[in-house]
TORDOKOL-296995 format. One record per residue (C-alpha): residue number from 1; residue in one letter; x, y, z. Coordinates in nm, 2 decimals, always signed. Layout:
residues N
NUM | A | X | Y | Z
...
END
This chain:
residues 228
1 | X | -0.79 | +3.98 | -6.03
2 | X | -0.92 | +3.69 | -5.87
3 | X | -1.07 | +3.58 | -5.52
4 | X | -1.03 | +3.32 | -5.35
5 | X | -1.42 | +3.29 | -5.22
6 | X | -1.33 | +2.91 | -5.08
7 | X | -1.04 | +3.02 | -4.92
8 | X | -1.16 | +3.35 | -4.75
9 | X | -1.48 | +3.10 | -4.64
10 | X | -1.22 | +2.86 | -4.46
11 | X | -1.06 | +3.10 | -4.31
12 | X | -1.42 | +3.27 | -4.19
13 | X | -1.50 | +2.91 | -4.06
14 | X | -1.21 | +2.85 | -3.83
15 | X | -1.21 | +3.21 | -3.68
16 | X | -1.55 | +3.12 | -3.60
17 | X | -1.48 | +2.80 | -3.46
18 | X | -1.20 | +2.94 | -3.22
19 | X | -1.42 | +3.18 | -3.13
20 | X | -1.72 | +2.92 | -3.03
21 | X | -1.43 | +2.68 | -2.87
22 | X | -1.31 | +3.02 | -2.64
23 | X | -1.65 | +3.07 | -2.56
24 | X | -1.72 | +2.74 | -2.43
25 | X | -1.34 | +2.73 | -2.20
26 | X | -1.52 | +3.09 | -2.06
27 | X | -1.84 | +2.95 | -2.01
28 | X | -1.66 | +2.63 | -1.88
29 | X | -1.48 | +2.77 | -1.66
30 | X | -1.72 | +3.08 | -1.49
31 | X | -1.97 | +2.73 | -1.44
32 | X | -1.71 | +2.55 | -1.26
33 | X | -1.68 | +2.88 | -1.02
34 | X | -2.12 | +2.94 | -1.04
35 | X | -2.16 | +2.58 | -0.98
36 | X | -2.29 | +2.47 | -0.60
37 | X | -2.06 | +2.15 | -0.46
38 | X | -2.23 | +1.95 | -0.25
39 | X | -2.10 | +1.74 | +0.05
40 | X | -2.26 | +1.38 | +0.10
41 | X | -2.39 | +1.35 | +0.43
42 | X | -2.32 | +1.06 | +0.64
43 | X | -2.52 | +0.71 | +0.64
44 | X | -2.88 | +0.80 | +0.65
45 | X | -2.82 | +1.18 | +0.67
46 | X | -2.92 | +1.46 | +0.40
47 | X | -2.66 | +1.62 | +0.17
48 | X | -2.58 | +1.97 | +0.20
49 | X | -2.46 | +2.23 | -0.07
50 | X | -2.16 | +2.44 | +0.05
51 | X | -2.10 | +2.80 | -0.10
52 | X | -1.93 | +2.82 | -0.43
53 | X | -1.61 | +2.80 | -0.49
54 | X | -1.57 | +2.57 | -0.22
55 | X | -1.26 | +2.33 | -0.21
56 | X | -1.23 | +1.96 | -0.07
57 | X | -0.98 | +1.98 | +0.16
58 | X | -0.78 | +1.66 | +0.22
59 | X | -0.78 | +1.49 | +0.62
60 | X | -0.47 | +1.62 | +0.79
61 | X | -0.18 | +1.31 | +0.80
62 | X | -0.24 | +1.08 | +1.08
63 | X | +0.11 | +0.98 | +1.30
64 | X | -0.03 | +0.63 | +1.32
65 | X | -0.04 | +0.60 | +0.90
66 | X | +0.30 | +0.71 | +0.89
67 | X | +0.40 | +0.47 | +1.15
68 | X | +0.22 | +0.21 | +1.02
69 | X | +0.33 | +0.27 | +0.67
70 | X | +0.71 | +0.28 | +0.80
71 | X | +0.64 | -0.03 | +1.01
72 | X | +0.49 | -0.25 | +0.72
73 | X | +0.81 | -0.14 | +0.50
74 | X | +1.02 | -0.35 | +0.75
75 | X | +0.73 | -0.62 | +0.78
76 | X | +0.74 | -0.69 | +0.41
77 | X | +1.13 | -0.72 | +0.39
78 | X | +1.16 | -0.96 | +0.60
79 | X | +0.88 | -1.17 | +0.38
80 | X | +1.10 | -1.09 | +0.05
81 | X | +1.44 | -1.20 | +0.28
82 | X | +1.22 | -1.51 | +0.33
83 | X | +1.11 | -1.59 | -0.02
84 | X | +1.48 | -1.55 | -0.12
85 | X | +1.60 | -1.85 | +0.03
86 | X | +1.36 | -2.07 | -0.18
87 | X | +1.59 | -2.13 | -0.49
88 | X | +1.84 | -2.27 | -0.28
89 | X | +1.66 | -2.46 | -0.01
90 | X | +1.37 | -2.67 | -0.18
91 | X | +1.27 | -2.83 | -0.51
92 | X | +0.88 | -2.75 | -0.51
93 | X | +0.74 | -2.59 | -0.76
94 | X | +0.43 | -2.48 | -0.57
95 | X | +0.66 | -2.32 | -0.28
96 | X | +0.87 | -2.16 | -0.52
97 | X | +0.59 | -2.02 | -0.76
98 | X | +0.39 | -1.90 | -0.45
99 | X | +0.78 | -1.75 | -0.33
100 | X | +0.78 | -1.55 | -0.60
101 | X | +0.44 | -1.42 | -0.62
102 | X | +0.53 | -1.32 | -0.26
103 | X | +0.81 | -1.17 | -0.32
104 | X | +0.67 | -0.99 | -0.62
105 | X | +0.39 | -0.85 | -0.47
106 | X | +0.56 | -0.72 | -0.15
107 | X | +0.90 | -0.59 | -0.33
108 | X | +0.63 | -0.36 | -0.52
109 | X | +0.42 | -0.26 | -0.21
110 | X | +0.75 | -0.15 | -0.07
111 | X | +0.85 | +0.10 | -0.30
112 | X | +0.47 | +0.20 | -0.34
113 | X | +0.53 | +0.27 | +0.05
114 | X | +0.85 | +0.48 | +0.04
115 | X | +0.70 | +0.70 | -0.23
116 | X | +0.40 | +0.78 | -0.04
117 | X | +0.64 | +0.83 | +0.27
118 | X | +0.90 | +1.07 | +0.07
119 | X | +0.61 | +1.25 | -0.10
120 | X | +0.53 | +1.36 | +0.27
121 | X | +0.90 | +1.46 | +0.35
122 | X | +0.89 | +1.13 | +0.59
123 | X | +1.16 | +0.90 | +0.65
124 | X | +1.14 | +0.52 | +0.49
125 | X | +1.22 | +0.33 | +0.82
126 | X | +1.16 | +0.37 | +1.20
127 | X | +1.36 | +0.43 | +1.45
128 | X | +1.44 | +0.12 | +1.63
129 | X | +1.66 | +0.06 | +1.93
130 | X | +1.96 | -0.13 | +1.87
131 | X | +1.97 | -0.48 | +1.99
132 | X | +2.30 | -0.66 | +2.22
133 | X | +2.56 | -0.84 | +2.04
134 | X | +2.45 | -1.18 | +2.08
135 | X | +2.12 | -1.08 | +2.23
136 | X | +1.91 | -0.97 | +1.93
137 | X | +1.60 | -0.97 | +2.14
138 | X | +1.72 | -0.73 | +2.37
139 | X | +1.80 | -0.34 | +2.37
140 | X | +2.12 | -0.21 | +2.52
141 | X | +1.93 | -0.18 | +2.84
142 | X | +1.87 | -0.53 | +2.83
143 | X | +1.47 | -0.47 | +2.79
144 | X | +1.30 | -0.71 | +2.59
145 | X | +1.25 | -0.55 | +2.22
146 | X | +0.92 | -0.46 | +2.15
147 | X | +0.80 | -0.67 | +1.79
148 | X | +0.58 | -0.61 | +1.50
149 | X | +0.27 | -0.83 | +1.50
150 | X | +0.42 | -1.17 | +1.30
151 | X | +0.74 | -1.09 | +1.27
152 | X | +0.99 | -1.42 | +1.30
153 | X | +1.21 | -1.38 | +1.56
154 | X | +1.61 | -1.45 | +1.53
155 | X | +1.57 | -1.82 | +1.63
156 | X | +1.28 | -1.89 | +1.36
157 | X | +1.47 | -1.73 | +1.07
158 | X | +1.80 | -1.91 | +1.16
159 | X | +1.63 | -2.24 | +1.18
160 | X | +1.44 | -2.15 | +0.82
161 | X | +1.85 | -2.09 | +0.67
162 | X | +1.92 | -2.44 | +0.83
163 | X | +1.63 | -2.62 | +0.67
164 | X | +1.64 | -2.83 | +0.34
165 | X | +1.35 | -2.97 | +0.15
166 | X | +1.06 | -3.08 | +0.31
167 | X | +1.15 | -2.96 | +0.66
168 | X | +1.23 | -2.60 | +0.49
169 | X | +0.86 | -2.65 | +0.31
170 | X | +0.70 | -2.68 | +0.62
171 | X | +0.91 | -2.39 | +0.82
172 | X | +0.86 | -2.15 | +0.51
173 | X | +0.47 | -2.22 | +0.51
174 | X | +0.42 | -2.19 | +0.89
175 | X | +0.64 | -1.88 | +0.91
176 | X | +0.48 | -1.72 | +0.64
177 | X | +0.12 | -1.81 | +0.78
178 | X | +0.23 | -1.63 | +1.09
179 | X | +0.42 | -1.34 | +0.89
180 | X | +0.08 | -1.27 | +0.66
181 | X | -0.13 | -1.29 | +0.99
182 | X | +0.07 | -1.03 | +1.18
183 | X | +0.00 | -0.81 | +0.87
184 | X | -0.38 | -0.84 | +0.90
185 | X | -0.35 | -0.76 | +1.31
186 | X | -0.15 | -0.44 | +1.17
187 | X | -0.41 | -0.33 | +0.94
188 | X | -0.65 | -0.40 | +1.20
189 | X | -0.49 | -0.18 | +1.44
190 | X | -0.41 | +0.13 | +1.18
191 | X | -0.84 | +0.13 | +1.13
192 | X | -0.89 | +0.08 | +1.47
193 | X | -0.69 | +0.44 | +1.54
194 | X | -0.92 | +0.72 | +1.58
195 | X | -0.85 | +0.93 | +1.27
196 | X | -0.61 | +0.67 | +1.08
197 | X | -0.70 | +0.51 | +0.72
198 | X | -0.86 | +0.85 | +0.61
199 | X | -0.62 | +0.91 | +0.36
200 | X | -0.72 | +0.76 | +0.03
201 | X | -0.40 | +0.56 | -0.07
202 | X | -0.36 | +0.44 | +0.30
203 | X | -0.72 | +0.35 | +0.30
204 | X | -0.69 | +0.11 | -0.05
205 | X | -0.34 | +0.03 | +0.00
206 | X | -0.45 | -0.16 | +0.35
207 | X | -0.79 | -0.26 | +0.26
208 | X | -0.60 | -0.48 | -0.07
209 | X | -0.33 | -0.60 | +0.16
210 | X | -0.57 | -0.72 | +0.41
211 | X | -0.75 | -0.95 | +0.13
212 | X | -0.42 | -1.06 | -0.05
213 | X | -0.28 | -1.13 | +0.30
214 | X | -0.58 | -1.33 | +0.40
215 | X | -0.60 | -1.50 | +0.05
216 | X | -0.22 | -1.63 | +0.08
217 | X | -0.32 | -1.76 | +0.39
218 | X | -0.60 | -1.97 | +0.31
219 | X | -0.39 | -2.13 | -0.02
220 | X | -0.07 | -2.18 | +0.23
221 | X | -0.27 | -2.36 | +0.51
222 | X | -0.41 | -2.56 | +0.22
223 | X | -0.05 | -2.68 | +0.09
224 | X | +0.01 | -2.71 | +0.45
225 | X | -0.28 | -2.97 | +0.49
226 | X | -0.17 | -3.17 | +0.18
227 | X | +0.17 | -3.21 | +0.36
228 | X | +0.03 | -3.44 | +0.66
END
């Protein structure tokens, strides 16, 4: 009878090398227990190394980055309600590729928003009184309605619908100059909470909307400039 010598070698091989690749997951895994974690200090303060097995724990979830999370929801619709009226109210190619950009950008940062808001069990909108018939500006007290840093008011957007061409060029720009600056006073006032912008997504979701908003705003105020 014969024997396989090659095949009972394979088979030796791989029994051993299961047995190495189990011993490493063990060792892997009793070094991630033994290992020390260490906590950076702050600016110009020492690390420390907390016990083992110790776990980062994330910052508890600040009203002010839900609010303003809910808040710039509502901010960037009306942007992307803006940028919608471009196809039908002016011929320019730089207002309409910067529209879309725009509305692009925003439409995505919205539903990158209501993720983060739904992942926390937290509603996509906030809770705003309901204005007069007729007066939009006012609650059904008759108390002037309290406005999100930028935001057009009734009059500006009508007058934006009513425009044609060049006048629309110049209403769009304007209005979006003030829309994009409102932004930057938001983000401004979420990291000027105490305890706000600690979470990580808040923190790089308004850090980039800060620079994208202040970048639109320099190229706008340009194309504004080349209009006089």
């Amino acid at each position: 009878m014969r024997v396989d010598h090659c095949g009972e070698h394979r088979r030796l091989r791989n029994a051993a090398a299961a047995f190495a690749m189990a011993a490493c997951c063990v060792a892997g895994r009793a070094y991630a227990q033994s290992a020390p974690v260490v906590q950076p200090g702050a600016p110009g303060a020492p690390s420390k190394t907390l016990p083992a097995g110790s776990h980062a724990v994330a910052p508890p979830l600040s009203r002010a980055d839900v609010e303003f999370m809910q808040g710039m929801i509502m901010h960037h619709g009306q942007a992307v309600e803006m940028t919608a009226l471009i196809p039908s109210h002016t011929e320019n190619k730089e207002i309409r590729l910067l529209g879309a950009k725009i509305s692009r950008s925003q439409s995505d940062e919205m539903s990158f928003m209501k993720r983060w808001l739904a992942a926390r069990d937290e509603a996509t909108s906030m809770t705003m009184p309901m204005a007069m018939p007729g007066m939009p500006d006012m609650d059904m007290k008759g108390n002037p309605m309290p406005t999100m840093p930028g935001m057009l008011t009734v009059a500006q957007m009508e007058a934006l619908r009513q425009a044609r061409g060049a006048e629309f060029d110049r209403l769009f720009l304007t209005g979006m100059i003030q829309h994009h600056n409102g932004a930057v006073v938001m983000v401004k006032q979420l990291f000027d909470t105490p305890g706000a912008g600690q979470d990580a997504d808040i923190f790089n979701f308004a850090t980039d909307a800060d620079n994208s908003q202040r970048a639109e705003i320099r190229i706008m105020q340009d194309m504004l400039k080349e209009k006089r």
